[in-house]
N, C-alpha and C positions, 0 to 999 in steps of 0.2 A: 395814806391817800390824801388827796387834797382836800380842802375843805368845798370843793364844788363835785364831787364823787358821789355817786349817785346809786341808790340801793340795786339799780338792774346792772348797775357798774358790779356792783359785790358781791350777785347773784350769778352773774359768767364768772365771776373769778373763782368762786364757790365752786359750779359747775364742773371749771377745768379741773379740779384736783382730784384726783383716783378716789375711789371709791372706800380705801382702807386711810384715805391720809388723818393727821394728828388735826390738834389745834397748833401746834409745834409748824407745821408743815405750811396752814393757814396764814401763820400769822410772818413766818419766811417769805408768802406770797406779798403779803401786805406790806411790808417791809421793803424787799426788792420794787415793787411798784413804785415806791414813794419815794425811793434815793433815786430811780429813773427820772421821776417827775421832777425832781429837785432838780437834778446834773441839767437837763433839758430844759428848766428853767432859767438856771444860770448861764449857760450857755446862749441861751437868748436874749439875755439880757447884760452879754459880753463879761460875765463876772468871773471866768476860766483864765488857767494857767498854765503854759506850757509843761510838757512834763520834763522835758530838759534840763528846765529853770528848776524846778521843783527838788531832782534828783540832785542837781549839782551844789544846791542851797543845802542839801541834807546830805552829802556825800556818800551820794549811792551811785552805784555804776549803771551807764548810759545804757 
């Protein structure tokens, strides 16, 4: 989570998760959040790469 995430932020995210889920389950939530926030960071501040480029630098198929 970012460093401006806010306990009523942690407390929906809490909320959402099923009634039986883990800390396992929690901390996937937490996790997935903050690679979102990164990618959408980056990407606003034009720091992305085509995946084309990327594929064809590492010889994987298109």
């Amino acid at each position: 989570m970012s460093a401006i995430a806010s306990k009523e932020e942690a407390h929906k995210m809490i909320d959402r998760l099923s009634a039986d889920a883990t800390w396992d389950d929690l901390m996937r939530e937490i996790y997935v959040r903050e690679a979102i926030e990164k990618g959408l960071g980056d990407s606003n501040r034009e720091k992305t790469r085509d995946v084309a480029e990327i594929r064809k630098r590492n010889g994987l198929p298109e």
